[in-house]
N, C-alpha and C positions, 0 to 999 in steps of 0.2 A: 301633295296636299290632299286629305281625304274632301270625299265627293258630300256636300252639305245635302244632306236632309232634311225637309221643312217640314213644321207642324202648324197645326191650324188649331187654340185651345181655350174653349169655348166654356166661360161660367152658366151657372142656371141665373134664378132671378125671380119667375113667374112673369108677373107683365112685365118687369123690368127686361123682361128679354124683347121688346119692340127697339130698344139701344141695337143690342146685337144682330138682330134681322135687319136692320139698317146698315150698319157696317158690311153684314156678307152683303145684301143686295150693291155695297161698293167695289166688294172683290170681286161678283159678277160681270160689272161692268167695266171692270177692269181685265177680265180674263186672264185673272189672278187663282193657282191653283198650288195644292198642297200636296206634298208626299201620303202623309196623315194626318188625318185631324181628327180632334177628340171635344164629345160632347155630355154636358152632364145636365140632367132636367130638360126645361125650355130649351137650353140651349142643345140637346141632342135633338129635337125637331126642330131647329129650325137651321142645323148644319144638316140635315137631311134633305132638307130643301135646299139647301146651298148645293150640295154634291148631287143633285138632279139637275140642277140650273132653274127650280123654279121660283123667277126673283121675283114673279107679281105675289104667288101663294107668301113668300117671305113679306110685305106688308098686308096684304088683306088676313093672314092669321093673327098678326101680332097687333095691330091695330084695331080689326074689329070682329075677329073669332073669338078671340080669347077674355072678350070683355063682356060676352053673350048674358045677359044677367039668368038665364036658366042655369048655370053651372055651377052658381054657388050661391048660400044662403038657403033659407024658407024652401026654396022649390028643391034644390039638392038634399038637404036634409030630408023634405018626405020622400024625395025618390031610393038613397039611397044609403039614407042614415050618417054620412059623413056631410062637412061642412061643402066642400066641394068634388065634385060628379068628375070623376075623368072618366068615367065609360062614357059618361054620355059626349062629354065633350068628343070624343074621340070616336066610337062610335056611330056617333048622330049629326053632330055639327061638321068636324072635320071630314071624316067617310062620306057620309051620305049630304048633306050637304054642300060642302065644299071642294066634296070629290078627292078627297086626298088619297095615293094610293103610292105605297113606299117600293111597289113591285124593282120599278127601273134604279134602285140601290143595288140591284144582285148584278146587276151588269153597269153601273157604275164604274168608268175609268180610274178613278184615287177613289183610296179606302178609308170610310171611320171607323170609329170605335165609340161607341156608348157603355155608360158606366150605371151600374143596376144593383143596388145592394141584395145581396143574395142573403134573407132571414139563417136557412139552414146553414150557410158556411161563417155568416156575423163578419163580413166585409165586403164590398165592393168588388165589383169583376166587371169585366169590358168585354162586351160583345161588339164583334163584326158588323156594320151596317149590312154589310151582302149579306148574311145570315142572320138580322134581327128580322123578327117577326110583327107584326102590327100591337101584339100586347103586350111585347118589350119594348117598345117603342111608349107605349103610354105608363107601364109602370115606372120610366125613367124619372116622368114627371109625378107622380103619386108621393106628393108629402106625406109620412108619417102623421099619424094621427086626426090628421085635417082629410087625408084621404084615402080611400080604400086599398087592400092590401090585393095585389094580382097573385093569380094563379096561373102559370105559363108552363108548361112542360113537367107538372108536379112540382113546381119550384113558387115557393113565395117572394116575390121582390118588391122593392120598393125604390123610390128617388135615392141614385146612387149617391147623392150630395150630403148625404147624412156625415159622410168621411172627407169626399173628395169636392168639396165644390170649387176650386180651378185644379183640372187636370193636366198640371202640368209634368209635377215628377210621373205620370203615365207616361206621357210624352221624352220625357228624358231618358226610361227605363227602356223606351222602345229603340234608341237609338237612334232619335232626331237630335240634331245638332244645332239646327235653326228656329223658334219658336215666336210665331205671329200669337199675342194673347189678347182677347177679348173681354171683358167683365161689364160686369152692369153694375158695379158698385162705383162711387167715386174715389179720387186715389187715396183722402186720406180718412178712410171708412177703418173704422176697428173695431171686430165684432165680437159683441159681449158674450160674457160665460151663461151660458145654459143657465134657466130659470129651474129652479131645484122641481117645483111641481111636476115642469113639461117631462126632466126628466125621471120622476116618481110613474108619471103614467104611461109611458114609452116602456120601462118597465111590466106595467100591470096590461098593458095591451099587449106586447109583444113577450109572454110571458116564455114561449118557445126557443125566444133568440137572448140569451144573456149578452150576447157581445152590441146591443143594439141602444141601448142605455148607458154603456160604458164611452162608447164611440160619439151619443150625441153630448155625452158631460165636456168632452174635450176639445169637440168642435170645432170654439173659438180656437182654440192653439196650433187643429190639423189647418186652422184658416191663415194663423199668421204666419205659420213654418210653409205653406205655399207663397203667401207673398214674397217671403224673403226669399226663395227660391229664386219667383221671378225677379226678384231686385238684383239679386246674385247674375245673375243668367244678361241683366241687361247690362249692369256694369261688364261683361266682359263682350257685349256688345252681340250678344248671341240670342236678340231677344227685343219685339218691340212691344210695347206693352198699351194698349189703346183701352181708355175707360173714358164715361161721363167728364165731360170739362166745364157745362155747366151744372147747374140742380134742376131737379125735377120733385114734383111731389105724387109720381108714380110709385107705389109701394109693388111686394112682392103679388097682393090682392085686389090691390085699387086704383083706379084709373081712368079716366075717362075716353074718347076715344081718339076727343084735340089732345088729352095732354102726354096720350100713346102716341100719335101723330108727331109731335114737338120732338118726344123722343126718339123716333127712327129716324126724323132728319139729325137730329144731333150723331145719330151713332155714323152716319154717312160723311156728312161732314169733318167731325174728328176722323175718319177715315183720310179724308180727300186731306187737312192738314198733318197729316206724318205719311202722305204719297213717297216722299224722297225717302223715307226709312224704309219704308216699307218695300219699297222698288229693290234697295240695295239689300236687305235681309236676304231675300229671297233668291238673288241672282245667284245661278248656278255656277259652279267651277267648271270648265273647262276641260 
């Protein structure tokens, strides 16, 4: 019998990731650990903080960093011409504020991967938590058009989720066999086709990258050829699949900080109700 490999595979969300920081903060205190795990957007900081073990930074970012009203609207606009600030967020709140410092990833015991669309190559690539650097780490969350475009190593990147937002065939391509998934969408969520305008101006903005408007028209489709993946993957029982069991009226930008609150308990809770799945997924061979 070959030896199972586990993955740990993490959607983005924006504040919908307060679901997913609740859920790790349950695999924390279950010392509960993964082969690999893979992170796209929010959810690449906040499986950052999972593979540190830092479970309190995992509610105080999701519930009341990321709600800071400086980060986005009127005040991000004059700072930095997009609707929402991640330098500053990340820079100012997170760094200096909050103290956040990704150093103890390079010596982390299990290893991630973060997914970062790379303008010049017009697709998605996965870097190393042990060798992400603190502005790959924020341009992971950097939505298109809503926010500014990084500069990292002479490389323009942006929110990998443009292609991949559940990373799962990453995780299957890697040679995990076993797959723990996480999402912040509810189960029977089905995401619409690209509004023709967003992708007219995704276009006219990213005039450098043709493949970055081709990628966002089809979106909906790279979304639902990941779900069936995981549907695939859990009918052969190789695969537990944890989302939203109630609603929430948490969006990807709005939120308050009870009803980001409501939602880390939820994500924790549907944790603790698929324990028994989860327990045996994972259990190693022998």
């Amino acid at each position: 019998m070959s030896k199972i490999k586990t993955s740990l595979v993490l959607e983005g969300g924006g504040l919908r990731g307060a679901y997913t920081a609740g859920a790790l903060t349950w695999l924390i205190d279950n010392n509960i650990e993964f082969d690999a795990s893979y992170g796209i957007s929010t959810g690449a900081v906040y499986l950052c903080n999972f593979l540190m073990g830092a479970k309190d930074a995992l509610k105080d970012y999701s519930v009341y960093g990321i709600t800071d009203k400086r980060i986005q609207g009127p005040k991000a606009i004059l700072r930095c011409g997009k609707l929402v600030d991640y330098t500053y967020l990340f820079d100012q709140i997170l760094a200096v504020e909050k103290k956040f410092d990704i150093t103890p990833l390079k010596t982390c015991k299990n290893e991630g991967f973060v997914g970062l669309y790379e303008l010049s190559q017009g697709k998605t690539c996965y870097y190393s938590t042990r060798e992400l650097t603190y502005k790959e780490l924020q341009a992971s969350t950097s939505l298109p058009i809503l926010g500014e475009t990084v500069i990292e190593k002479g490389r323009k990147i942006l929110d990998g989720g443009i292609t991949d937002m559940i990373p799962i065939k990453k995780a299957v391509e890697d040679g995990c066999n076993r797959h723990l998934i996480i999402t912040t969408k509810p189960g029977d969520y089905v995401r619409k086709p690209a509004n023709g305008f967003v992708v007219w101006l995704m276009k006219a903005i990213y005039s450098e990258c043709e493949n970055i408007s081709k990628d966002y028209k089809i979106r909906h489709l790279n979304y639902l050829d990941q779900i069936d993946t995981i549907k695939e993957l859990e009918e052969k029982k190789e695969a537990v699949y944890v989302y939203p069991s109630g609603k929430s009226n948490v969006t990807r930008l709005g939120g308050s900080s009870e009803e980001l609150m409501d939602l880390f308990k939820l994500g924790y809770s549907d944790m603790e109700a698929k324990r028994e799945a989860i327990e045996a997924l994972i259990a190693k061979n022998d």
